[in-house]
Rosetta silent file (secondary structure, phi, psi, omega in degrees, C-alpha in Angstrom):
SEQUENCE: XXXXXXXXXXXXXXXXXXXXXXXXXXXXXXXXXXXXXXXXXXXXXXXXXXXXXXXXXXXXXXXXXXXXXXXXXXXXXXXXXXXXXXXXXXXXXXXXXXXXXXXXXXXXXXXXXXXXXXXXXXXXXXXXXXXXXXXXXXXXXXXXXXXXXXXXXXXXXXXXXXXXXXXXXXXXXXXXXXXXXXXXXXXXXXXXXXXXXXXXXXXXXXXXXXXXXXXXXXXXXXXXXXXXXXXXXXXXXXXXXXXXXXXXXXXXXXXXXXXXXXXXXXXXXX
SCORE:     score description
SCORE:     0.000 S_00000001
   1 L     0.000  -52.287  171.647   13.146  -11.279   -1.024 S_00000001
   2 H   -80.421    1.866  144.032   11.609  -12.228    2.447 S_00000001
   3 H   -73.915  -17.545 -172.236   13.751  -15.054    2.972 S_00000001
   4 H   -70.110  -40.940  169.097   16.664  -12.523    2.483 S_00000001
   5 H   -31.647  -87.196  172.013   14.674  -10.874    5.106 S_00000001
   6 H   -57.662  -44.623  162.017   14.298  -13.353    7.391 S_00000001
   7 H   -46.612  -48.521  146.525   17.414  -14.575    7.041 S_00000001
   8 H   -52.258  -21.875 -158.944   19.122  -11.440    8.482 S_00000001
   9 H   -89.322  -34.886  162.249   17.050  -10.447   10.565 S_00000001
  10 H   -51.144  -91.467 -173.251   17.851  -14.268   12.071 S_00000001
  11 H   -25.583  -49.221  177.849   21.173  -13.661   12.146 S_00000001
  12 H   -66.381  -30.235 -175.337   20.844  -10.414   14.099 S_00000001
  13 H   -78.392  -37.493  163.554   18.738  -11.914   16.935 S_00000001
  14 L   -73.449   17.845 -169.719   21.440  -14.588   17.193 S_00000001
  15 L   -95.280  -28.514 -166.414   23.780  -11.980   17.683 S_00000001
  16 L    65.786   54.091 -178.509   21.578  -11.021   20.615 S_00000001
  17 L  -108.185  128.126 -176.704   20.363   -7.923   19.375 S_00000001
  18 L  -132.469 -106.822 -175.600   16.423   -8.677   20.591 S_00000001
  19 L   -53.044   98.026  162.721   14.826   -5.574   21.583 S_00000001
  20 L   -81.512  123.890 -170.528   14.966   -2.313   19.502 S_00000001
  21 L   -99.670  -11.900 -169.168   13.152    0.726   20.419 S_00000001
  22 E  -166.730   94.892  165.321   14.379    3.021   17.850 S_00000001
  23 E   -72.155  121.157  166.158   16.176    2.441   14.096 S_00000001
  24 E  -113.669  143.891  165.998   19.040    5.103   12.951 S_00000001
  25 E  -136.835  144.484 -162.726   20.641    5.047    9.854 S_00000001
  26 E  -140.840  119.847 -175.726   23.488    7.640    9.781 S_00000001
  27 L   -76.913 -153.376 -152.378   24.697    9.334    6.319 S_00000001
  28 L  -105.284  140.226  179.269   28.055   10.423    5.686 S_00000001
  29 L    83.099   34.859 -178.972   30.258   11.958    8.191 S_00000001
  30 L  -133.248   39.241  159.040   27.603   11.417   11.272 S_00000001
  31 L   -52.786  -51.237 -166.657   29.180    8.437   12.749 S_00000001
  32 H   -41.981  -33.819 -178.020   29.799   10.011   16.012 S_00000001
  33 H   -66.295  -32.922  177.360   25.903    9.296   17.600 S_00000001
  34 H   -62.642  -39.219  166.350   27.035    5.520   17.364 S_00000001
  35 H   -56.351   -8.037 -165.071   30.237    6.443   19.493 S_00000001
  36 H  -104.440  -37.713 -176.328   27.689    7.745   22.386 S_00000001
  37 L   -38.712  118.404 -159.179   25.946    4.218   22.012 S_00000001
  38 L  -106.393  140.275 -176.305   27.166    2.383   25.740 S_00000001
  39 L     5.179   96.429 -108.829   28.964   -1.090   25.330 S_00000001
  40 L  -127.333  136.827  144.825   27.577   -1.209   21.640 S_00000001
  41 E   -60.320  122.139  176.926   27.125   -4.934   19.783 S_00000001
  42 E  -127.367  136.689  147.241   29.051   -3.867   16.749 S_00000001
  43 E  -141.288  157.320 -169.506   28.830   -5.874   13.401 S_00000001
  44 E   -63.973  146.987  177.593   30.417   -5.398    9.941 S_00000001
  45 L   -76.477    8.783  179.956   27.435   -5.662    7.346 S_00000001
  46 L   -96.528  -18.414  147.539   29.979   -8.280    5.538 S_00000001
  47 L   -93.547   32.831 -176.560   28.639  -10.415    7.720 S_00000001
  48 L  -114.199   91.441  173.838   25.009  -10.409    7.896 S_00000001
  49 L   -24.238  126.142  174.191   23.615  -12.472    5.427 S_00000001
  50 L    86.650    2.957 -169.149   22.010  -11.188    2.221 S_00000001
  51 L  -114.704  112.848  161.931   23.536   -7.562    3.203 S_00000001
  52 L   -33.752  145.350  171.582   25.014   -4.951    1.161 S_00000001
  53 L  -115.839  127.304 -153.776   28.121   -3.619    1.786 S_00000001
  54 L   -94.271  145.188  163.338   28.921   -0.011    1.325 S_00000001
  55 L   -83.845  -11.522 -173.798   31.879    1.086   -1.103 S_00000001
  56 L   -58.250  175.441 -167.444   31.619    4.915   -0.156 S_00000001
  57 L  -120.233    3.576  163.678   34.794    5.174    1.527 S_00000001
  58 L  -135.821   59.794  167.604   33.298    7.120    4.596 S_00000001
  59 L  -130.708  112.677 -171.517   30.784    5.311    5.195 S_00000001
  60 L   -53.120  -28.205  150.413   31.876    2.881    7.797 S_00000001
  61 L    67.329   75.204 -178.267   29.331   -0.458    6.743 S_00000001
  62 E  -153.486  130.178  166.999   28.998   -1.172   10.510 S_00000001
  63 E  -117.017  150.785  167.652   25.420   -1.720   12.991 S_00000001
  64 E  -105.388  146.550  176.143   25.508   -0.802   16.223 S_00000001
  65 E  -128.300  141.808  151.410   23.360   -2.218   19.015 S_00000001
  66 E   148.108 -178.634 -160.107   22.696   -0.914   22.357 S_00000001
  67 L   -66.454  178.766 -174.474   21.170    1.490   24.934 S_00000001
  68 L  -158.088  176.789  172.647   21.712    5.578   23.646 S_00000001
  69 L   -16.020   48.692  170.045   19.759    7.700   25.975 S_00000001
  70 L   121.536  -46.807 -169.763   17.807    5.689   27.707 S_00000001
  71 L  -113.520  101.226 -154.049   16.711    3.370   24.777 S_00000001
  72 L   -51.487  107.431  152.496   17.900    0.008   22.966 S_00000001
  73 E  -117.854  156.451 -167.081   18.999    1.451   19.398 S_00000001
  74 E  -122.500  127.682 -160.962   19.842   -0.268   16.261 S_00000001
  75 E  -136.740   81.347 -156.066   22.268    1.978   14.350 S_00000001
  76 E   -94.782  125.724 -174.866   23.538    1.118   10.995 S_00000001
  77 E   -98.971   89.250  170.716   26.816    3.641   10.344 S_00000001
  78 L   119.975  146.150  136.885   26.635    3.998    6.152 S_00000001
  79 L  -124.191 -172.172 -158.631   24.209    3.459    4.157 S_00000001
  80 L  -123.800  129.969 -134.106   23.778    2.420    0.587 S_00000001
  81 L  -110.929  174.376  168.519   23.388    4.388   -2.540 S_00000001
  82 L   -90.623  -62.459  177.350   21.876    4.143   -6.106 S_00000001
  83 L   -34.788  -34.657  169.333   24.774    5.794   -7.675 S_00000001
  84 L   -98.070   38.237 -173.062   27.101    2.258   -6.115 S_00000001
  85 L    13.693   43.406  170.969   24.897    0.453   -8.631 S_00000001
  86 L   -81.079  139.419  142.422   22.697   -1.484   -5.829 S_00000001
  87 L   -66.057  158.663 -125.828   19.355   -1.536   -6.338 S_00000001
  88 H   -65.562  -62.915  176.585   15.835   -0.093   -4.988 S_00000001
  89 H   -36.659 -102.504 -172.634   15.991   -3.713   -2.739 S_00000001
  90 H   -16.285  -57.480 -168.126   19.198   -3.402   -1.386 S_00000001
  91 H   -67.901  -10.780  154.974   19.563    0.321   -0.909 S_00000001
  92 L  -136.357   37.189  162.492   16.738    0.028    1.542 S_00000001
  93 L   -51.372  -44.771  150.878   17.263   -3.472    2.922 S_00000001
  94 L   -18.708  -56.927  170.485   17.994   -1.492    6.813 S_00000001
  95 H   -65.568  -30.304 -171.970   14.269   -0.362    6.803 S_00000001
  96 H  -108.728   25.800  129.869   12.872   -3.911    6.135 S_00000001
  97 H   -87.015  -68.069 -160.991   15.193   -5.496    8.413 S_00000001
  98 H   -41.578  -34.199 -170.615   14.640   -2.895   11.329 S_00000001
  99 H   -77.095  -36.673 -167.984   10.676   -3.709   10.390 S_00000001
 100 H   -98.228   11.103  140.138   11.234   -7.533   10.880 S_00000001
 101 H   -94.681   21.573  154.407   12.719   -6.949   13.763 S_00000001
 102 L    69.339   56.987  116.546    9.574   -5.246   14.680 S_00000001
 103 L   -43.367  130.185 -176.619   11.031   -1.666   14.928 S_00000001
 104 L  -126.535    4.388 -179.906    8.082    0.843   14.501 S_00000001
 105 E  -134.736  161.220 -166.358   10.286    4.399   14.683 S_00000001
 106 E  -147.883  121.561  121.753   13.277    4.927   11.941 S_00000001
 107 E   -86.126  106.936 -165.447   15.216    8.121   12.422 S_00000001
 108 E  -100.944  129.409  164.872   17.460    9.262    8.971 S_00000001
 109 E  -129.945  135.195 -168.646   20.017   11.272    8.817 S_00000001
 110 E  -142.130  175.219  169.925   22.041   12.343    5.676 S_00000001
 111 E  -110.386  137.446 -178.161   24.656   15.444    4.411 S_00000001
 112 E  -142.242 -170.407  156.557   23.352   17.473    1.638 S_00000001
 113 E  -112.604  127.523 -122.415   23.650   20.597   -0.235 S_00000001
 114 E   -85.882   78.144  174.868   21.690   24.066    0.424 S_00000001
 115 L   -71.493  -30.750  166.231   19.703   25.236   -2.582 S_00000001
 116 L   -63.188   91.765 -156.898   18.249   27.688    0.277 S_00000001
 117 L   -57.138   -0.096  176.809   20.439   30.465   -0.084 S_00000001
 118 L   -92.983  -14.567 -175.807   19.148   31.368    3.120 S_00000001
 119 L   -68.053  156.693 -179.572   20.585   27.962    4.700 S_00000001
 120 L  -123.126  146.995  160.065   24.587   28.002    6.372 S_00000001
 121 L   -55.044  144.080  168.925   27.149   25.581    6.240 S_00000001
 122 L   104.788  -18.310 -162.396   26.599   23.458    9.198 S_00000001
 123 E   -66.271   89.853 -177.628   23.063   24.155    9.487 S_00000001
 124 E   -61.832  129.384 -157.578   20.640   21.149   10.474 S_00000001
 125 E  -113.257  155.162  160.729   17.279   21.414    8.165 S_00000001
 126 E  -118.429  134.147  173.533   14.719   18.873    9.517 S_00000001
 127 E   -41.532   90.900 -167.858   13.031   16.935    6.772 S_00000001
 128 E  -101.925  -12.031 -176.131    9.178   18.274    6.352 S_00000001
 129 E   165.188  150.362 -163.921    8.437   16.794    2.841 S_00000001
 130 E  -126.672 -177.768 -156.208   10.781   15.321   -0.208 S_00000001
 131 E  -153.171   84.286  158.496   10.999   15.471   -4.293 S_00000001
 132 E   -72.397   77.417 -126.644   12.033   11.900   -5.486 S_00000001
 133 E  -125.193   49.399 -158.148   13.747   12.502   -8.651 S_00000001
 134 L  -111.632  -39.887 -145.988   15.624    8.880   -8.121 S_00000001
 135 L    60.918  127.484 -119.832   13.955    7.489  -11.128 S_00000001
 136 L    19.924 -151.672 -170.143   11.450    4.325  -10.289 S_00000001
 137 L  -142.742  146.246  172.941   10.341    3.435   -7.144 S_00000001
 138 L   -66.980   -0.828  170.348   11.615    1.154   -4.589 S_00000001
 139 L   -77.033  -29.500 -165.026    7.711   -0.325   -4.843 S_00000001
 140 L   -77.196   32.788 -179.338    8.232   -0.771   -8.289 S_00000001
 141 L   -80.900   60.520 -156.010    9.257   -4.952   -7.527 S_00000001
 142 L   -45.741  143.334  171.152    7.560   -7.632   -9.027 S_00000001
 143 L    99.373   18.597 -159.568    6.381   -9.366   -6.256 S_00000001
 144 H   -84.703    3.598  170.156    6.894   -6.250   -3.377 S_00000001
 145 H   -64.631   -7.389 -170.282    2.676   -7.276   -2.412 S_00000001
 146 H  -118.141   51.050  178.216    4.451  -10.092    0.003 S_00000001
 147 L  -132.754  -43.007 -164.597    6.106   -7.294    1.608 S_00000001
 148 L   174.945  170.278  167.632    3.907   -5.037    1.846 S_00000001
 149 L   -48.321  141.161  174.869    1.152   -2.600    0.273 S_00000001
 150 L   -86.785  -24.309 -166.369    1.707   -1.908   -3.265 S_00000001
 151 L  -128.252  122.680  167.258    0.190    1.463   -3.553 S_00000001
 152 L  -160.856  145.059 -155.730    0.953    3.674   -0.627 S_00000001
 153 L   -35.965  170.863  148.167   -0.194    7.004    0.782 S_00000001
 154 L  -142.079   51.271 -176.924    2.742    9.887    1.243 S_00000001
 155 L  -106.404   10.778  173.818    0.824   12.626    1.839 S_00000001
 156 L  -146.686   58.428 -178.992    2.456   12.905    5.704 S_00000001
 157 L   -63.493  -29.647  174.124    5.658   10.565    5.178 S_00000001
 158 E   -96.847  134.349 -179.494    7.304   12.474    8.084 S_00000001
 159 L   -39.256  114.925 -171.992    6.024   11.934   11.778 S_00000001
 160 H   -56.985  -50.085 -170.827    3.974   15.479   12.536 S_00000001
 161 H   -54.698  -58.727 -178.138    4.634   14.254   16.060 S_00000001
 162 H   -76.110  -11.360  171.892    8.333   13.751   16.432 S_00000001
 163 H   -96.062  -11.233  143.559    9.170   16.677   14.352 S_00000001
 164 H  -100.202   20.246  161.349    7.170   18.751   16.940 S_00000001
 165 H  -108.257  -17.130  177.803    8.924   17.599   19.700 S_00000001
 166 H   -86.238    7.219 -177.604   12.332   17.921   17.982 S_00000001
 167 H  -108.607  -20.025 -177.232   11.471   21.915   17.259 S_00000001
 168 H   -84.752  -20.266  158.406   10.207   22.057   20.898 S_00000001
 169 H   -63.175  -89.721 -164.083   13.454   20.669   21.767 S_00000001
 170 H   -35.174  -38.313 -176.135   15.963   22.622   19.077 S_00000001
 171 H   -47.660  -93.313  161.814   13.422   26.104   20.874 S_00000001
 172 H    -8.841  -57.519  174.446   14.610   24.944   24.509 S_00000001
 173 L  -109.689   44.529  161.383   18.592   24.821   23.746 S_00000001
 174 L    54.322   30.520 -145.770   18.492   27.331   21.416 S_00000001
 175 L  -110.630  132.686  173.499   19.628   25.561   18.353 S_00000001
 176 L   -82.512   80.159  171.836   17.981   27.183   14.960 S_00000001
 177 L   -91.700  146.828  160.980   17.217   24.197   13.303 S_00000001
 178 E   -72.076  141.452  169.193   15.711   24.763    9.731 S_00000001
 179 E  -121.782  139.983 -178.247   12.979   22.923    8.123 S_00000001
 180 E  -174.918 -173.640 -165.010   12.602   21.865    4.875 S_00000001
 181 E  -104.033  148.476 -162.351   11.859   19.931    1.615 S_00000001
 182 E  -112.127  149.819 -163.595   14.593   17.698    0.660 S_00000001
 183 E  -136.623  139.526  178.685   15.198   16.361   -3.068 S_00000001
 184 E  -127.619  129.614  133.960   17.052   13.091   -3.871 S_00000001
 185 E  -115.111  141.193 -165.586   19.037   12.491   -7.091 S_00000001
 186 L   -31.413  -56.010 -179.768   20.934    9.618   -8.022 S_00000001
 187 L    96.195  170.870    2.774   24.727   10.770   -8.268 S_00000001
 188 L   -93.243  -12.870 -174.134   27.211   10.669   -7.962 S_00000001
 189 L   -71.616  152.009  173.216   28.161   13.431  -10.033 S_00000001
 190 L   -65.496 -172.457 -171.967   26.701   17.316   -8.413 S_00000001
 191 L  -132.085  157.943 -173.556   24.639   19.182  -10.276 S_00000001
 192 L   -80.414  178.373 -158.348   25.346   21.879  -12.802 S_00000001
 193 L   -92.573   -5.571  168.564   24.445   25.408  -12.104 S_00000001
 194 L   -93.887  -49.020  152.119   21.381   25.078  -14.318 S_00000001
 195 H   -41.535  -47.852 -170.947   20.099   21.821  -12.407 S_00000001
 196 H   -83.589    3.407  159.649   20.360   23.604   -9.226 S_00000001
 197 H  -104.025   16.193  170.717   17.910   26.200  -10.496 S_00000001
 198 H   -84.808  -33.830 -166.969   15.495   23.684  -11.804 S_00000001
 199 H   -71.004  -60.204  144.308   15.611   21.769   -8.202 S_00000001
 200 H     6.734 -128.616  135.451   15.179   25.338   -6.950 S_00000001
 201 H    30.560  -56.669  175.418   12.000   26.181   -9.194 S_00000001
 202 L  -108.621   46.857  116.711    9.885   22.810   -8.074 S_00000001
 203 L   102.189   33.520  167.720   10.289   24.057   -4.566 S_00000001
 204 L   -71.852  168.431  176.561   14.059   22.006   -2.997 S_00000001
 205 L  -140.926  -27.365 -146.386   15.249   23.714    0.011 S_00000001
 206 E  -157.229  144.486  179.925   18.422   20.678    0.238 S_00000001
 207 E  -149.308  115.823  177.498   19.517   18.132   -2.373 S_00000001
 208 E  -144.498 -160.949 -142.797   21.519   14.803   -2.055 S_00000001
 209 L  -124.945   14.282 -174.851   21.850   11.066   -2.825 S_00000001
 210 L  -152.273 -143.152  153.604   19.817    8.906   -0.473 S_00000001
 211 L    85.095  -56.149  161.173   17.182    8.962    2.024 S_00000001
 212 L   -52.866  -44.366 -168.170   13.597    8.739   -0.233 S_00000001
 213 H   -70.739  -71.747  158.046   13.694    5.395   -1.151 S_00000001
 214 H     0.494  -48.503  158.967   14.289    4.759    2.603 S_00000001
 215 H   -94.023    1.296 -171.626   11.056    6.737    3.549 S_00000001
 216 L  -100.142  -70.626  155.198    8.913    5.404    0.577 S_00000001
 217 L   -10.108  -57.134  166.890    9.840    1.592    2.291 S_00000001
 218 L   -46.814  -72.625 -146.690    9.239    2.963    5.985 S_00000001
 219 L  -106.731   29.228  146.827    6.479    3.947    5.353 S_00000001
 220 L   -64.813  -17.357 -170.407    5.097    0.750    3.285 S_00000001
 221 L  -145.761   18.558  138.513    5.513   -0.928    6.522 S_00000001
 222 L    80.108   29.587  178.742    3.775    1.853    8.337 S_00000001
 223 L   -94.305  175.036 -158.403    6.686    2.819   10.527 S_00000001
 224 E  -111.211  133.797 -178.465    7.003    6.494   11.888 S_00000001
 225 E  -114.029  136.278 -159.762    9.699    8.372   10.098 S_00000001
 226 E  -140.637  122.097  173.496   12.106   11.347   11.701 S_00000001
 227 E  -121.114  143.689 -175.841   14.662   13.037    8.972 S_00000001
 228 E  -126.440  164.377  162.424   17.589   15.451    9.551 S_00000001
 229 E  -157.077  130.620 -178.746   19.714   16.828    6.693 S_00000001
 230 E  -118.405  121.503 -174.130   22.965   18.821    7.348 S_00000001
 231 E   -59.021   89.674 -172.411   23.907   21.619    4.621 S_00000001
 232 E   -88.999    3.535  169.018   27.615   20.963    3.806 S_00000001
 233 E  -164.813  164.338 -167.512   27.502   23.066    1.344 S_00000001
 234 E  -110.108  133.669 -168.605   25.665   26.083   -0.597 S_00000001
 235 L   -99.179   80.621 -140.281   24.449   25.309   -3.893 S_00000001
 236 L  -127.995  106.889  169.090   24.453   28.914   -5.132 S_00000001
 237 H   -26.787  -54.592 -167.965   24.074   28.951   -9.384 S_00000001
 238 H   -78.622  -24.013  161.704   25.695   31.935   -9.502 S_00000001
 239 H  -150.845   61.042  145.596   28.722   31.344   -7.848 S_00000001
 240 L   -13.190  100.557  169.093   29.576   27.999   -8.425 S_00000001
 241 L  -102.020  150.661  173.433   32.861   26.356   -6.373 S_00000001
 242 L   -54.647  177.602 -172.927   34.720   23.309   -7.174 S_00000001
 243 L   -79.904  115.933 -171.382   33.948   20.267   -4.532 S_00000001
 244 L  -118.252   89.004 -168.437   35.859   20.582   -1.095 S_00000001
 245 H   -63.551  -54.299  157.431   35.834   17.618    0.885 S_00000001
 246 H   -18.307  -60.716  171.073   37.711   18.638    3.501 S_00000001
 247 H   -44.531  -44.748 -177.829   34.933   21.738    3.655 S_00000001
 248 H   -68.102  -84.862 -156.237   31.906   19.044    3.846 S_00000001
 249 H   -50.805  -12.156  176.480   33.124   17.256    6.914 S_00000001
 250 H   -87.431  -40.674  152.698   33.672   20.095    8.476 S_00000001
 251 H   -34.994  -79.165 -140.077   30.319   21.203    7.997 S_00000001
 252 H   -71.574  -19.255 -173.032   28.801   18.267    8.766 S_00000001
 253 H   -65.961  -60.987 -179.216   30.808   17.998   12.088 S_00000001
 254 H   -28.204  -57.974 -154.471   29.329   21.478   13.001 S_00000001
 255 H   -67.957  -30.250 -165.180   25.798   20.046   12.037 S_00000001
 256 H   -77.067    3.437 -159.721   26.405   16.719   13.807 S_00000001
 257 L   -95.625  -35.565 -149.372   26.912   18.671   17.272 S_00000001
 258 H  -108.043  -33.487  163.999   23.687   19.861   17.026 S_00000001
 259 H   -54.619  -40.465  176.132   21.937   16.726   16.005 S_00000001
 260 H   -76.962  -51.650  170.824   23.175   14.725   18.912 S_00000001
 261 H   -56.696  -28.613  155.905   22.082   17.475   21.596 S_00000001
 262 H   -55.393  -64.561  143.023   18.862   17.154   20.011 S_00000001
 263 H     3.696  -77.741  174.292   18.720   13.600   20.180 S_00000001
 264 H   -47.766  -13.915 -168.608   19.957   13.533   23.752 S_00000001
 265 H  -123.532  -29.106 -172.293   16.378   14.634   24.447 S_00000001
 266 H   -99.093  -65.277 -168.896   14.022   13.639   21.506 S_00000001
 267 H   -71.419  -32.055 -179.130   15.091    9.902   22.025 S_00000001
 268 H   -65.631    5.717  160.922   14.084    9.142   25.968 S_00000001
 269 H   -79.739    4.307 -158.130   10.408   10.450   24.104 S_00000001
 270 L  -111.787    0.000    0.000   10.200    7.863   21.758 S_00000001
């Protein structure tokens, strides 16, 4: 596993990607902060040794390199799922390449759906604490000790600090961002109207397919973790709708408006 590591991570430096100040990984339909990225290193993940390639079909399986507000970011546009029958390695291979390129900040972003009936389409919840319902653990490796700690704390996986400068931000332009606990399950199929009032029940606010494993990994390799999740939909038991895709991107486009003015401000802090 750490030559797979090293190998990439090799690759990328010969790419002449050297200094990174800040790791993004951007969930589905929030490509656009990589378009703001000025005269961007772009490469397809089919070429970067040892690196998954995503099959979602909007997820674009592209990193970006270059300044964003101020600051040399490394921007991988898609990430990779359980549910496209990769495993715990793979599906967070991004975080332990950003760490061996000696990245110490990771900001995640994903689209999810609202068990908080008080949540809107469009709405951007920032990530305050998660429910990993993934089944194992991305820790769970023989051999993950030459990686990293085997047994490791969560009881503050998200940065206190950058998520109280992004609310002192969202205050300042007036943007209502939401906070809340976020739940990952495998996928790909939604959940029935009886699931969402069990996620409900142990205390979800937002529920999707990625993201945990991602932060269990970060922060194995002690880097400071910043999460957004944008509600593309409401998951409301009681009046259950079929799946609208069309509806989620438009949602997320709403949400993704608001993430990137936040951004614009929260990254020259980091």
């Amino acid at each position: 596993m750490k030559q797979k590591i090293e190998s990439a991570a090799q690759f990328i430096k010969d790419s002449g990607i050297s200094t990174i100040d800040l790791g993004i990984i951007l969930g589905t339909g929030l490509g656009k902060l990589s378009d703001l990225i000025q005269n961007p290193i772009i490469i397809p993940y089919s070429k970067i040794p040892n690196f998954p390639i995503s099959t979602v079909e909007f997820h674009a399986g592209e990193l970006y390199y270059g300044p964003l507000f101020g600051k040399n970011v490394l921007a991988f546009k898609g990430r990779f799922h359980l549910y496209e029958g990769y495993d715990y390695f793979q599906i967070t291979f991004p975080i332990r390449l950003l760490n061996a390129l000696s990245a110490k900040k990771v900001i995640l972003s994903n689209a999810a759906g609202g068990i908080n009936l008080n949540f809107q389409k469009g709405d951007l919840m920032m990530i305050t604490d998660h429910i990993h319902l993934q089944g194992g653990s991305p820790l769970a490796i023989k051999g993950i000790e030459k990686l990293g700690d085997r047994f490791v704390d969560m009881c503050h996986p998200y940065s206190e600090s950058l998520r109280n400068k992004s609310l002192s931000i969202a205050k300042k332009l007036s943007i209502d961002l939401q906070q809340g606990v976020y739940v990952s399950v495998v996928g790909s199929q939604l959940e029935t109207a009886a699931e969402y009032r069990f996620l409900k029940i142990i205390g979800s606010d937002a529920v999707g397919m990625s993201t945990t494993a991602e932060v269990i990994v970060a922060r194995q390799l002690k880097m400071e973790v910043l999460a957004f999740t944008i509600i593309t939909d409401l998951c409301d038991p009681d009046n259950l709708k079929p799946i609208n895709l069309k509806d989620i991107f438009a949602s997320a486009s709403i949400g993704e408006e608001k993430l990137i003015d936040i951004m614009r401000d929260l990254i020259p802090m980091i």
